[in-house]
N, C-alpha and C positions, 0 to 999 in steps of 0.2 A: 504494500500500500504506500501511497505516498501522499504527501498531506506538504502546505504553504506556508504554515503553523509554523514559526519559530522562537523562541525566548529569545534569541537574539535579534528580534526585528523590534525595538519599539516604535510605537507610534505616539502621535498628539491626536487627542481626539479633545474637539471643540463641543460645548455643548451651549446652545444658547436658551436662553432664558425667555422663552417666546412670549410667554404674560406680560414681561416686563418691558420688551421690545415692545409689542403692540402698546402696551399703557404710554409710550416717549412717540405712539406714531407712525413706529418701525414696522417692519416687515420682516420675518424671519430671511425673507430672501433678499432684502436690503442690506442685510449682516453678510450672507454670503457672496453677493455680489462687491462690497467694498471688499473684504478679505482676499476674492477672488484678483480685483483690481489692483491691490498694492502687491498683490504676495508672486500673484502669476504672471498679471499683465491683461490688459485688456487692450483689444484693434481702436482707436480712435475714428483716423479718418484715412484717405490718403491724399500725399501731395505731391505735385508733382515742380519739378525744381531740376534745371541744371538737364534737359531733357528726358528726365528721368522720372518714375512714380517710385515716391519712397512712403511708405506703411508708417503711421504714428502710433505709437503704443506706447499706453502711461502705463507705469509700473513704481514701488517704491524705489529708492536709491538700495543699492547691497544695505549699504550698514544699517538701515531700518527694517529690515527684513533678516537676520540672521539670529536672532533667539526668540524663544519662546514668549518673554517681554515684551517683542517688538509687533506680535502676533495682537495682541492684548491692548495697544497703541494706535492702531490702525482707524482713525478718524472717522467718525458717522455722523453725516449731518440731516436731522431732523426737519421734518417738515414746517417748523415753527422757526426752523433757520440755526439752532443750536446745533453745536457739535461736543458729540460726547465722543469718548474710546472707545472698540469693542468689549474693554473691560469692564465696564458699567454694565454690558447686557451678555455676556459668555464668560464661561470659564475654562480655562484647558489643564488637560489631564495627560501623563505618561500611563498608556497604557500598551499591553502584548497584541500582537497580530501577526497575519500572513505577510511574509516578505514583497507578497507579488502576487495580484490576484491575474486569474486567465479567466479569459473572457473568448465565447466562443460562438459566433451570429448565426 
């Protein structure tokens, strides 16, 4: 048998606070959508420049995005125009997992 399962894989697992998000406005998918935005990157627009079309994509800088602190820092601004951290509305956890999940369409 084989199994993906290892004690040497940790993860971060995010859990958000959806009561509490919804109470500030939020959207549970508004949490994952910024996190997604600073941590991954997200396409903007494209432009084209110097005869060329070059792709914009915002992302955080390295050094904001390299610990688990910086995950927690990650800005969310509110429909009332406030901006809170994702710390205010998530918490993150070390916990065990599969190294590699396979996915098969």
């Amino acid at each position: 048998a084989y199994t993906t399962w290892s004690a040497a894989a940790p993860l971060l697992e995010l859990r958000v606070d959806r009561e509490r998000a919804q109470s500030v406005g939020l959207e549970p998918l508004d949490v994952f959508r910024a996190l997604q935005a600073a941590l991954g990157g997200q396409a903007i627009n494209d432009v084209s420049l110097f005869g060329r079309s070059w792709r914009v994509v915002m992302e955080a800088e390295a050094a904001q995005r390299m610990s688990v602190a910086d995950i927690l820092e990650v800005p969310l601004r509110t429909p009332d125009g406030a901006v809170l951290p994702v710390g205010n509305l998530a918490t993150v956890e070390l916990v065990l997992g599969p190294a590699t999940i396979v996915r098969h369409d």
